[in-house]
N, C-alpha and C positions, 0 to 999 in steps of 0.2 A: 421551549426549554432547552437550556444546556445538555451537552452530551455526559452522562455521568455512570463513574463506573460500579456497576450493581453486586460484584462481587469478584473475586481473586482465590485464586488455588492455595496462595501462600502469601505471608506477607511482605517477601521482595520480590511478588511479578509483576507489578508495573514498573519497579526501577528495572530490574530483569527483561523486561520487555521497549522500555522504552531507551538503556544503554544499546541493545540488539539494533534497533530503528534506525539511533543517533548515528550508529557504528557505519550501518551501510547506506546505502543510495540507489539500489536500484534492485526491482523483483520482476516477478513474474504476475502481471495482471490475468486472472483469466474471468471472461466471461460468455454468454450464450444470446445466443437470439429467441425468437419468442416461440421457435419450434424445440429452442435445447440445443440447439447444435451447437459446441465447446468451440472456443478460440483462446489462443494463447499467447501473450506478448511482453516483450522485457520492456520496462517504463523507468525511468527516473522517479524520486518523491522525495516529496516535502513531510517532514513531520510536524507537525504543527503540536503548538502545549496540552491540547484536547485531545492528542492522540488521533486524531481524523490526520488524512497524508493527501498531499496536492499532487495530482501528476496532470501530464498535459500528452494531449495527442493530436491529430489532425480530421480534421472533420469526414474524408471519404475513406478513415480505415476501415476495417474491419470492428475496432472494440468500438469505436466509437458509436458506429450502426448499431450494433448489438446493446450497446448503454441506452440509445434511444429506445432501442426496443423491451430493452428488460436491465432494469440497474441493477440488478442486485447480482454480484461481485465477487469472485475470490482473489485474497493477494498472495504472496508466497515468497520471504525472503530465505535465503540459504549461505551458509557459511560452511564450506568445506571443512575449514582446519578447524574448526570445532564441533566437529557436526551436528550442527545444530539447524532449525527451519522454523520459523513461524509463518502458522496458517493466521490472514484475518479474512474472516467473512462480514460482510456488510453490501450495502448500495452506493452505487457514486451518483453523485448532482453537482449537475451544472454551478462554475461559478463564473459571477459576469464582472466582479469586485476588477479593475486592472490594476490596485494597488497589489492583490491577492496573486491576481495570473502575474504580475512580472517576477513576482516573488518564484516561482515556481520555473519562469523562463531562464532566469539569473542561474538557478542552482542548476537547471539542466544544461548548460554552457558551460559552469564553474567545473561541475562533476566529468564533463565530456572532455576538455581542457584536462583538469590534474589527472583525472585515471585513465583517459587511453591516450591520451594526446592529441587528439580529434579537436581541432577548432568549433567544428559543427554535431551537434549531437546527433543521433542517427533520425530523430521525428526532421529536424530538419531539413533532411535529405531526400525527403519524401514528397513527393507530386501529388499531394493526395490534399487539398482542398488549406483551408486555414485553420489556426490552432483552436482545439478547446481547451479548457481547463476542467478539472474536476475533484470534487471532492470524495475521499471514502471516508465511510462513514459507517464507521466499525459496532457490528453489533456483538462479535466473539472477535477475541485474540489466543493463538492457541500454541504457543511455543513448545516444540522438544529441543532436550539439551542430552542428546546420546553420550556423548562424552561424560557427560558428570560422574566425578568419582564417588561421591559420596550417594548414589542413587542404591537402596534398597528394594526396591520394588517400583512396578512400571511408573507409579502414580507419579514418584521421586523425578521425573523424567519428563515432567510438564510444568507447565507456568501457564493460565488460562487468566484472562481479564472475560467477563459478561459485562455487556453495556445496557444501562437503561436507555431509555429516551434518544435513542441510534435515529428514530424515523423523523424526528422535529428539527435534526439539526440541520443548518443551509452554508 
């Protein structure tokens, strides 16, 4: 079954959440190995129409280890001048699709290219085995927007998407 969204805080947090996505390109993956032990890494992504996001890593990292051992995932994007952060939690799985992984190899060139000027993106740069792909696969999305002026109370201050059917998606 399709990924589908089981419920929203308000009725503009998925545009709310998915202008946020559109806007940047790159967060803070973090995940654990299968004792817990945290690991944390800035990653390029794709957002895809489903809301699930591609990034790509190298097979002898660290998250990748740690995905083989325990997928399930925190991401973490942040914007300073607005302070704003959206948490999504979910699992990443493997994709083998190479129509799917160039899509994700493209955008991390294009985004390494226009915003630092970096011909090679930094996964590039790494001695660390051959590229994976992966998919998250969002079971909460959890946006604050501290800045908002019109926020009355903390609720005011969140944008949440819950996902159904998060475990079926590939």
């Amino acid at each position: 079954m399709p990924l589908s969204i089981e419920s929203t805080s308000s009725s503009n947090s998925e545009y709310v959440i998915r202008n946020f996505l559109t806007a940047h390109h790159s967060g803070v993956l973090a995940t654990s190995d299968s004792s817990g032990n945290p690991h944390g890494a800035v990653v390029y992504y794709v957002l895809e129409d489903d809301l699930t996001m591609l990034f790509a890593t190298k097979s002898e990292t660290e998250k990748n280890k740690n995905i083989e051992e325990n997928n399930n995932v925190n991401f973490v994007v942040y914007e300073e001048n607005e302070q704003s952060q959206l948490q999504i939690s979910g699992h990443a799985t493997k994709v083998d699709d190479e129509n799917v992984q160039q899509k994700i190899f493209k955008a991390m060139y294009r985004n390494s290219s226009e915003l630092s000027h970096e011909e090679l993106p930094p996964a590039e740069k790494l001695f660390a085995g051959d590229f994976v792909v992966y998919r998250l696969v969002p079971s909460a999305m959890k946006m604050a927007v501290y800045a908002r002026p019109d926020a009355e109370e903390v609720d005011d201050l969140f944008e949440t998407i819950l996902f159904s059917n998060s475990d079926t998606v590939d």
